[in-house]
Each structure stands twice: as structure tokens, then as C-alpha cells.
N, CA and C atoms as a LAMMPS dump frame, in Angstrom:
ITEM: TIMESTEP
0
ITEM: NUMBER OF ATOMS
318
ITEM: BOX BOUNDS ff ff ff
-5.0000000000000000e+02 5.0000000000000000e+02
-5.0000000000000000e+02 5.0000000000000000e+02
-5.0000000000000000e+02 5.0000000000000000e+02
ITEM: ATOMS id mol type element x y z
1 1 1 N -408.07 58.995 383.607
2 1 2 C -408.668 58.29 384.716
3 1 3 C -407.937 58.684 385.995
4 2 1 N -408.683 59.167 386.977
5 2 2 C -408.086 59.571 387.718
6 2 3 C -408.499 58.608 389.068
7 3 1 N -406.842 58.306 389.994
8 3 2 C -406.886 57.322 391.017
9 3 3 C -407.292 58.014 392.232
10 4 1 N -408.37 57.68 393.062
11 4 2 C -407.857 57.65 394.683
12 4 3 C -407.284 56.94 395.333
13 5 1 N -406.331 57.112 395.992
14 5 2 C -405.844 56.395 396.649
15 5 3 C -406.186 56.328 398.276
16 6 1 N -406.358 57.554 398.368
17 6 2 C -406.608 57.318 400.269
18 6 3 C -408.218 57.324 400.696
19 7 1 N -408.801 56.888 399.541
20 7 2 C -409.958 56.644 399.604
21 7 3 C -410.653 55.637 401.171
22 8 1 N -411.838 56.089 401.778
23 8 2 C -412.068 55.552 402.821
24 8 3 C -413.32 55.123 402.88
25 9 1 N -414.058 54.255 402.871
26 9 2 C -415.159 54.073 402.987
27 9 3 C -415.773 54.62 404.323
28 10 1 N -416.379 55.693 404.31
29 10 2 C -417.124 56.568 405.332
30 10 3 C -418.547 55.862 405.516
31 11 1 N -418.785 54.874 404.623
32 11 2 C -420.042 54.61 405.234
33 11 3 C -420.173 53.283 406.719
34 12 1 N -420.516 53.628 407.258
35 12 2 C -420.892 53.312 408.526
36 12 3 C -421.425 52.264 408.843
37 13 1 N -420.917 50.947 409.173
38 13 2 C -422.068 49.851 409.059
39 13 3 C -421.88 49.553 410.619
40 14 1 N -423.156 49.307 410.985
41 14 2 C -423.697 48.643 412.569
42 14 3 C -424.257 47.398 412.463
43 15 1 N -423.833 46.653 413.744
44 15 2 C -424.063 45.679 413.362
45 15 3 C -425.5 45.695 415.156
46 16 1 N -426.194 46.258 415.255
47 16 2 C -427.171 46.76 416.522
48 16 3 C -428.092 45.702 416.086
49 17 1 N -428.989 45.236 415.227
50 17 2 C -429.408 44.351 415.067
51 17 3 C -429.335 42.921 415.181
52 18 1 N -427.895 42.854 415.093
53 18 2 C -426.989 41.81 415.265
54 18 3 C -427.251 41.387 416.522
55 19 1 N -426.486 42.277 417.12
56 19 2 C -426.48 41.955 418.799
57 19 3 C -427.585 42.09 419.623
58 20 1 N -428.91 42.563 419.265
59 20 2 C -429.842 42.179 419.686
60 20 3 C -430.455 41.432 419.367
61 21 1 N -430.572 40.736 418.355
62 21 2 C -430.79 39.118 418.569
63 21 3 C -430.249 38.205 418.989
64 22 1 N -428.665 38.245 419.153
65 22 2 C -427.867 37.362 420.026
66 22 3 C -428.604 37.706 421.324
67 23 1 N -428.432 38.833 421.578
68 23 2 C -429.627 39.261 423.252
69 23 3 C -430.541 38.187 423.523
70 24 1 N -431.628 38.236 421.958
71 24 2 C -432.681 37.381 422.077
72 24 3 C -432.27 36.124 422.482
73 25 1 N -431.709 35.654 421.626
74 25 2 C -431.334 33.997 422.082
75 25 3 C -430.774 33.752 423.507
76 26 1 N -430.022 34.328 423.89
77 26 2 C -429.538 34.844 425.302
78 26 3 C -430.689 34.676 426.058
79 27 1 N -431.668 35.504 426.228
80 27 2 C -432.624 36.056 426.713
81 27 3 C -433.009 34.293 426.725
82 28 1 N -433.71 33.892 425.544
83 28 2 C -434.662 32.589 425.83
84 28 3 C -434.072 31.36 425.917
85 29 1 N -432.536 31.13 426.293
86 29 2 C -431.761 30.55 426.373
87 29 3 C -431.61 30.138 428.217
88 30 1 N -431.523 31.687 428.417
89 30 2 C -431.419 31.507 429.93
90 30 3 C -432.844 31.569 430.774
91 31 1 N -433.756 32.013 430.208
92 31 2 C -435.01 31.339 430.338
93 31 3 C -435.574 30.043 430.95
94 32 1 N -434.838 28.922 429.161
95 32 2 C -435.152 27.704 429.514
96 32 3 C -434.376 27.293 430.685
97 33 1 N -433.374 27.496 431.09
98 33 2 C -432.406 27.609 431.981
99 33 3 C -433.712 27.705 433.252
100 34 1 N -433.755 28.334 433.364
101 34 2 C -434.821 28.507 434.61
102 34 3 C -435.779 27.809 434.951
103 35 1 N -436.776 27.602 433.549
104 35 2 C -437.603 26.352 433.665
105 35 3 C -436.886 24.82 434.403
106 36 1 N -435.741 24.887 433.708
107 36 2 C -435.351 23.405 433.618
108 36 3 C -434.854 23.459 435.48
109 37 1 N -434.081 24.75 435.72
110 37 2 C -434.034 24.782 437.481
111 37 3 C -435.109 24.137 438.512
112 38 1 N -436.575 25.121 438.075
113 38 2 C -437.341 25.417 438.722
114 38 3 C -437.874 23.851 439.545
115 39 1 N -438.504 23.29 438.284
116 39 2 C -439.128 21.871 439.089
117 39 3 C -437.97 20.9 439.594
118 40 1 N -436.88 20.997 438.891
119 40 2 C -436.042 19.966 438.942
120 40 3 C -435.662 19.932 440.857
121 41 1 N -435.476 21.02 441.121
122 41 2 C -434.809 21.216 442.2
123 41 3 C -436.229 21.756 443.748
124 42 1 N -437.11 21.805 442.891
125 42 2 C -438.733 22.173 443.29
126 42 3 C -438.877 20.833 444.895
127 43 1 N -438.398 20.011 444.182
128 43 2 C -438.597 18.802 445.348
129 43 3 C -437.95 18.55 446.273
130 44 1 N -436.773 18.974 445.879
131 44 2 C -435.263 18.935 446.842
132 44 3 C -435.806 19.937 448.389
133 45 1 N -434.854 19.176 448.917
134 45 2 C -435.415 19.755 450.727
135 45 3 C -434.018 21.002 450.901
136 46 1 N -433.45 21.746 449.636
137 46 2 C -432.927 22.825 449.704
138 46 3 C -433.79 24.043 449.174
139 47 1 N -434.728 24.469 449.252
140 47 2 C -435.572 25.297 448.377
141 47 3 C -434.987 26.483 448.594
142 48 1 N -433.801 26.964 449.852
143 48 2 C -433.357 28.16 449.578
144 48 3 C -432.474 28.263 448.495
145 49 1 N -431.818 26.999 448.248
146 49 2 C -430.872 27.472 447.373
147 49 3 C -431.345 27.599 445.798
148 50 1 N -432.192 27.118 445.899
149 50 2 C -433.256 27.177 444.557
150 50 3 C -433.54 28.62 444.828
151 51 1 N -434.204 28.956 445.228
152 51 2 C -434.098 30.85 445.694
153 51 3 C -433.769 31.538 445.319
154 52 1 N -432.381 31.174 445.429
155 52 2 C -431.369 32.489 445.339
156 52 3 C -431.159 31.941 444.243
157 53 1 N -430.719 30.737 443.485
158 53 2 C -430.242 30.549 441.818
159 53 3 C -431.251 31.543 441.348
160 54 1 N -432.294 30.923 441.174
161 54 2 C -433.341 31.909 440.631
162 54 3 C -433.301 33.256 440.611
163 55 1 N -433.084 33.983 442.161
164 55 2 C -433.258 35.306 442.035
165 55 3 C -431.995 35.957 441.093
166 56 1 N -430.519 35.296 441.333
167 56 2 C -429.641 35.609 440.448
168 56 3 C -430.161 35.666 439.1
169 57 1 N -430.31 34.059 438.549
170 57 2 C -430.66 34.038 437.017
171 57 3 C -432.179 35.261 436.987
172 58 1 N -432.499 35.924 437.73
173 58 2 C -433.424 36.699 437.277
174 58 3 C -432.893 37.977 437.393
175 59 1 N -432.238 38.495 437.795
176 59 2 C -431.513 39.616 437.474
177 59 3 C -430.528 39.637 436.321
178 60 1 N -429.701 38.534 435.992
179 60 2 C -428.982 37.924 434.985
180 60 3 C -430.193 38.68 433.551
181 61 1 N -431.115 38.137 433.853
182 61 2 C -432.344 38.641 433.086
183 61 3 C -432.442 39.926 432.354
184 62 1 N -432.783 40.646 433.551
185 62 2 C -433.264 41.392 433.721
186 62 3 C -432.346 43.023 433.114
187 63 1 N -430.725 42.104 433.46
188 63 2 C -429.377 43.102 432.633
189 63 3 C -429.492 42.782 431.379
190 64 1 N -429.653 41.49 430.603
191 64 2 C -429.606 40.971 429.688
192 64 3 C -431.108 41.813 428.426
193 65 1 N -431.975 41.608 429.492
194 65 2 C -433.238 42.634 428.839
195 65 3 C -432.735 44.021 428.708
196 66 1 N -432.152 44.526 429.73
197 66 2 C -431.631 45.608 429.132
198 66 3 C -431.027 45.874 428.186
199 67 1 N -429.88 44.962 428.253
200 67 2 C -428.91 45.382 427.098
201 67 3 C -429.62 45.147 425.283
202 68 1 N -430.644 44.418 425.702
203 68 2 C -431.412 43.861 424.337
204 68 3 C -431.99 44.853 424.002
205 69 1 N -432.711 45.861 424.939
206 69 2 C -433.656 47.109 424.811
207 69 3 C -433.024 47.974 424.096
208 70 1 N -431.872 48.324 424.755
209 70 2 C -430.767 49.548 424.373
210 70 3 C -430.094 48.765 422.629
211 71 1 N -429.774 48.238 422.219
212 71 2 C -429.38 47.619 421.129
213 71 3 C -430.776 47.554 420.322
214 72 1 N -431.829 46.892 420.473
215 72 2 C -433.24 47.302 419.596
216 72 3 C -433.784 48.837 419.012
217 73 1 N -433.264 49.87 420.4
218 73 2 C -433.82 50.803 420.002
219 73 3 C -432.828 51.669 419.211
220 74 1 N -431.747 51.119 419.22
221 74 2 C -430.051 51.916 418.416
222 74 3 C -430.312 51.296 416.859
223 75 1 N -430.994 50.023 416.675
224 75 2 C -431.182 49.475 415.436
225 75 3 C -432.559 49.962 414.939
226 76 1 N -433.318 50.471 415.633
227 76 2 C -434.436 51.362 415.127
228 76 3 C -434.021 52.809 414.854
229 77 1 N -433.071 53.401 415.649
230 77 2 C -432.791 54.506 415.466
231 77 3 C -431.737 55.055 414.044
232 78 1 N -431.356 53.379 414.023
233 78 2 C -429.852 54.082 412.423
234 78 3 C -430.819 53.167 411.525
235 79 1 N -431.754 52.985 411.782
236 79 2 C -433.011 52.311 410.229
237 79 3 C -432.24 51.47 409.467
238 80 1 N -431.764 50.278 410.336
239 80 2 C -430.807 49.357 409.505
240 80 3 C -431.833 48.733 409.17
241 81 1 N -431.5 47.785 408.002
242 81 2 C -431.898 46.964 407.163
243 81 3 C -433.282 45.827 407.805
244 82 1 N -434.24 45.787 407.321
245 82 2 C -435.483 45.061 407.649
246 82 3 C -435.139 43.833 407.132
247 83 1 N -434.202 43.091 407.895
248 83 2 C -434.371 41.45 407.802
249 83 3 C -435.162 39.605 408.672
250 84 1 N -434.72 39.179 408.918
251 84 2 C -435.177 38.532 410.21
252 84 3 C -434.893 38.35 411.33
253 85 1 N -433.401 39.212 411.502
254 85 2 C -432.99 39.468 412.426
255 85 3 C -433.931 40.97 412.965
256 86 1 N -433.915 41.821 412.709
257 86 2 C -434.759 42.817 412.964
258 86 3 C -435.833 42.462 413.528
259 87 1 N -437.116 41.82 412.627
260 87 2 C -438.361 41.674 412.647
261 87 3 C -437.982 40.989 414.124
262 88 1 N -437.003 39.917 413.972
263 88 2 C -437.372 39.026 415.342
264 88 3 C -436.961 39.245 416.492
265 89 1 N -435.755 39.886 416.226
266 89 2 C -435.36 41.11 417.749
267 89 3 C -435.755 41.976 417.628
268 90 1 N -437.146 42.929 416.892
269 90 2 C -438.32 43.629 417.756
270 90 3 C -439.005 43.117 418.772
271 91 1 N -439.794 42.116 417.386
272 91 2 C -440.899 41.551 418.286
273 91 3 C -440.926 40.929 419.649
274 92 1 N -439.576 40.146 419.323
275 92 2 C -439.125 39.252 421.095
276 92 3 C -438.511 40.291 422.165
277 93 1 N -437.858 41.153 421.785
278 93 2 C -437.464 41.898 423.286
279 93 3 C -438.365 42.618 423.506
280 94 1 N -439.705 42.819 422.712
281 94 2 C -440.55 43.306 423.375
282 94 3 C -441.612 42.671 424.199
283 95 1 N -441.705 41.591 423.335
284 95 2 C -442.121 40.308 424.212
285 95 3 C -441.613 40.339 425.558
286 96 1 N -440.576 40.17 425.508
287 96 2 C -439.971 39.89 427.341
288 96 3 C -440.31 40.936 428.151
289 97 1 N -440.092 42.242 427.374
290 97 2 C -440.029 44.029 427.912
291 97 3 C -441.738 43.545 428.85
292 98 1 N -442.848 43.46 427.798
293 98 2 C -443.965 43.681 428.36
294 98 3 C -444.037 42.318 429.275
295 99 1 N -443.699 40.993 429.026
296 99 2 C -443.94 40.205 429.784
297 99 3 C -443.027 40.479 431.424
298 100 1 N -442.113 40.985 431.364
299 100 2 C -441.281 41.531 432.526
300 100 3 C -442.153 42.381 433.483
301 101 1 N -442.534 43.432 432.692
302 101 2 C -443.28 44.528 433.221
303 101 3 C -444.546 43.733 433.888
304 102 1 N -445.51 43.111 433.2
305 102 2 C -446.468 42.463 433.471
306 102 3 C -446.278 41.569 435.136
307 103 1 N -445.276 40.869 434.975
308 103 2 C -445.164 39.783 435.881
309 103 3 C -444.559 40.389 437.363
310 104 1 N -443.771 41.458 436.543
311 104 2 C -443.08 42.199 438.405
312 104 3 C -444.177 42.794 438.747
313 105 1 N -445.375 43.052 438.372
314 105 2 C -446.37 44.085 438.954
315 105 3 C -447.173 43.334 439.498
316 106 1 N -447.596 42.157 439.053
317 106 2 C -448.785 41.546 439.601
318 106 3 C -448.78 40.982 441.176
């Protein structure tokens, strides 16, 4: 029987799926975040500063979509494992991707 000893496990595990669903939650986390801004402060006789929260938390966004994009398409690209993390950080950062696209254009 023969030992290895300096044996290394070369196989490669990513965890890209991972972190793009943390993205996700992120993503619809700071979302509700926005909703809950929007009217609350909608009445207040400061509406600039409602403004600018907003325009921040929408760029906040908008990095955050990124980084979800770039992590979705790295977990499509090393064909990790089809779980519910996968299925659901496809479907949702693409959700936002097209709803983003959609809403800055109109």
C-alpha cells in the first residue's frame, strides 16, 4: 500500500454562486430600503434630501447589480452545481438586469 503524503486536493471549489445570491438578497434588501424611503419622506417639506438619498441608494444599486452580474456569469461559466441558489441568482439578477435597463430608458 502505498502512502501519499503531499497529496493536494487540486480540485477547485467556487463558491460564485454563493455570492451572487448574497448579491440577490442585497439587491432586494436595499430595494425595500427605497420603497420604505420613498413615501415615508414623500410628504416631508425636504424633498431634496429625499433626492439625493435616493439617487445614492440608486447607484448603491446599480454597483451592487453589477457585482451580481459579474459573479452570475463566473457561476455560469465554471458550470457549478444546479441548486437553488443558482436557479435563484439567475433568474433574479436578471430580473433586476432587465428591469434596470427597462426603467433607465423610459
Amino acid at each position: 500500500m502505498e502512502e501519499i503524503l503531499d497529496y493536494e486536493d487540486n480540485e477547485k471549489t467556487t463558491n460564485y454562486r454563493k455570492w451572487a445570491f448574497r448579491f440577490l438578497i442585497y439587491l432586494v434588501l436595499l430595494f425595500a430600503i427605497g420603497f420604505y424611503l420613498f413615501p415615508s419622506n414623500l410628504a416631508a417639506s425636504e424633498f431634496g434630501d429625499l433626492q439625493q438619498k435616493l439617487f445614492i441608494l440608486g447607484w448603491i444599486l446599480k454597483i451592487f447589480l453589477c457585482i451580481g452580474i459579474f459573479f452570475t456569469i463566473m457561476m455560469i461559466r465554471n458550470n457549478e452545481t444546479r441548486d437553488y441558489k443558482y436557479w435563484i441568482s439567475l433568474f433574479g439578477i436578471s430580473f433586476f438586469f432587465v428591469a434596470t435597463v427597462v426603467f433607465n430608458f423610459i
